[in-house]
N, C-alpha and C positions, 0 to 999 in steps of 0.2 A: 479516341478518348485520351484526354491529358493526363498525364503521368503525374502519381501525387504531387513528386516536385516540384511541376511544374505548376499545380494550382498550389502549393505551397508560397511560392515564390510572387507567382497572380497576387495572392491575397495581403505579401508585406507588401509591394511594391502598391496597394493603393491601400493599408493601414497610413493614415495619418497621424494617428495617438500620440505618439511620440517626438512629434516633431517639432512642439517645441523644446521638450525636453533636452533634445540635440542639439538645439539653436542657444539653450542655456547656456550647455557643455561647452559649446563653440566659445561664447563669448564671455564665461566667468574670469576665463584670467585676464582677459584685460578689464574688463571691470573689475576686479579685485583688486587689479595694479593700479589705477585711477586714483580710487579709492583708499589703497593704501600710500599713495604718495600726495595727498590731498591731507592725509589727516597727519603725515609726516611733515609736511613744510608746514601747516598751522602750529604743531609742537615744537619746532624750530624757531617760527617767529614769535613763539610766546616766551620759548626761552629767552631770544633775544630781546626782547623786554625787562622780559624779570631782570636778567645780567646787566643792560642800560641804566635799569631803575637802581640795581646796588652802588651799581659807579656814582651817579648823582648824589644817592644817600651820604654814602659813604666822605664824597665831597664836602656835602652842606654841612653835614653834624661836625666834620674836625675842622671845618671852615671858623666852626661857633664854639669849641668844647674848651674847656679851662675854669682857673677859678680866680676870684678879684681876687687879688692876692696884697690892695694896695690903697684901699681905701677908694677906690670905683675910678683911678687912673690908667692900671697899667693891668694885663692879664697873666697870669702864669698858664701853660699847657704842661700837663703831669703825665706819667707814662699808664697810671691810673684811667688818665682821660679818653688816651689814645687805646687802651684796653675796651675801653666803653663802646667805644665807635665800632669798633672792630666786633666786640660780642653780638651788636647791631647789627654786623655784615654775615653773619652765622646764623642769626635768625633768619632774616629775609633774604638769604640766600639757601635755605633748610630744603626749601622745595625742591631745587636743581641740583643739591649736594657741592654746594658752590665749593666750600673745605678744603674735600676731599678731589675733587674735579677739579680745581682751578688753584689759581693763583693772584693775590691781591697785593699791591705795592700802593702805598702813602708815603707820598714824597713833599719835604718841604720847600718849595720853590722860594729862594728870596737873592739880595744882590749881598755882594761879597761888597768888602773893604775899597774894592779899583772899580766897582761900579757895573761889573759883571754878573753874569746870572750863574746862582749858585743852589745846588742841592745840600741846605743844613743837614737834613736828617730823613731818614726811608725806615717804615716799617710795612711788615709784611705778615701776612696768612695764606695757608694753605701749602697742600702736601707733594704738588707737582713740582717737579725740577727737571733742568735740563735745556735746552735749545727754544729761546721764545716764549717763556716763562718766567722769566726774572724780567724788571724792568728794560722795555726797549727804546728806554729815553735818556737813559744814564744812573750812573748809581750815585750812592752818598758821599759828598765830599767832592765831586765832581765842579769843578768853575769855582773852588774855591778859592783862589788869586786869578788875575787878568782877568781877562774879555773873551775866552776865544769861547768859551762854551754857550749856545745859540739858546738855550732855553730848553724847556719840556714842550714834544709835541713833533708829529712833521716836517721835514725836513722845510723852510719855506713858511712856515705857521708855526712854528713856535710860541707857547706861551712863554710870555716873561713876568717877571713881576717888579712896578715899579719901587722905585730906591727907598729903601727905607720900609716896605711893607712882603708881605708873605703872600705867595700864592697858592693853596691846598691842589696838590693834583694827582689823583688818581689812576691808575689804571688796573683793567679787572682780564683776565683770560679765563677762559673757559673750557674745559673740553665735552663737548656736546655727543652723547651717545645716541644714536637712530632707535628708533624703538621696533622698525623691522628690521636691524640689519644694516651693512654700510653699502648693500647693492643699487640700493635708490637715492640716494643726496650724499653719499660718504659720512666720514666723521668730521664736520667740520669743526676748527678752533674757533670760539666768538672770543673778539676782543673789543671790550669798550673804554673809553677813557673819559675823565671829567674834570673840572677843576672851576675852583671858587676863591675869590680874595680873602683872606681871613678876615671877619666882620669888625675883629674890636681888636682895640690897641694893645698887642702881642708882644712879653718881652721877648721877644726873638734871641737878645745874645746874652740870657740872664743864666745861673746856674752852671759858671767858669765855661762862658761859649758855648754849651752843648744846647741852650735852647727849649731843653724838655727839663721838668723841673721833677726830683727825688725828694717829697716835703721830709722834713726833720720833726720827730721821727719817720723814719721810712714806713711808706704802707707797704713796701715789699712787691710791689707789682712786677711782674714779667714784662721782661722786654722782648713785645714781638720782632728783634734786629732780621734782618733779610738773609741773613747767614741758616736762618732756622726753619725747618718745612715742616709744621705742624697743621691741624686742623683745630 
């Protein structure tokens, strides 16, 4: 006669009930991990969108921003104007906390006096500072005399802008926070960069060189200068 235990034993060993049950258990974690690393690179590459899409923005509108200042000949660009764009890059960057996360630099790309490529003037938003952060293409004032400075852009691809006109060129960083965690893709930094000719005939050295114009009276606008790490 068999010992309880033993028809105990008889009886799990051909219980089936549970068997898938176990075969769930077995395989939840990696479908959970699939699953959460599927819906982590889609938020990453939406991100990288959104961020692509500000660079562009952010390009076209100070490509276009200013006021006739001259009877429909010549443009003035006001720090008023520059404020404008940039309030634009806060909206449509609201969703990612672009501000607070990142780092924007607007750079005026135009040629200097010797025919060289030169950075008139950079402004900037956003609260990140540090290494990789500020412009990685030069700051302001940069290629202001001679030739040796190669443009905005890659080393080898550089944008330049020809003689006499302005180039708007952007660059946007990002810091991208994982929404499980930095064990499945890390935190990566997005960086995109953009640039546009300025559309209309720009006084570029009006307003004792500086280019950006303080109407009289003053509207008092802030100057976003790259010195400053605000949101």
């Amino acid at each position: 006669m068999a010992s309880p235990f033993a028809s105990l034993l008889s009886r799990l060993r051909d219980d089936l009930s549970g068997l898938a049950l176990i075969e769930f258990a077995y395989a939840m974690p990696a479908v959970m991990g699939m699953g959460m690393y599927g819906v982590e690179t889609a938020n990453l590459a939406q991100t990288h969108l959104r961020v692509s899409q500000v660079a562009l923005m952010l390009a076209d509108n100070a490509s276009r921003a200013g006021v006739d200042a001259s009877g429909g000949t010549i443009q003035q660009l006001r720090e008023i104007d520059i404020n404008d764009v940039m309030q634009g890059v806060r909206l449509q960057g609201a969703r990612v906390d672009l501000a607070n996360k990142g780092r924007v630099t607007l750079s005026s790309l135009e040629t200097n006096a010797d025919g060289g490529q030169w950075i008139h003037w950079q402004r900037c938003l956003g609260v990140m500072r540090g290494a990789g952060w500020d412009s990685s293409y030069g700051k302001e004032g940069d290629g202001k005399t001679g030739t040796g400075f190669a443009g905005m852009g890659r080393a080898g691809s550089e944008v330049k802008a020809p003689e006499g006109e302005a180039v708007i060129f952007v660059e946007v960083n990002y810091q991208y926070k994982p929404l499980f965690g930095t064990w499945l893709i890390g935190s990566p930094r997005i960086q995109y960069t953009a640039s546009y000719m300025v559309r209309d005939k720009r006084d570029l050295m009006g307003n004792a060189g500086k280019g950006i114009y303080d109407p009289s009276p003053s509207v008092g606008a802030a100057k976003l200068t790259c010195d400053k790490y605000t949101a």
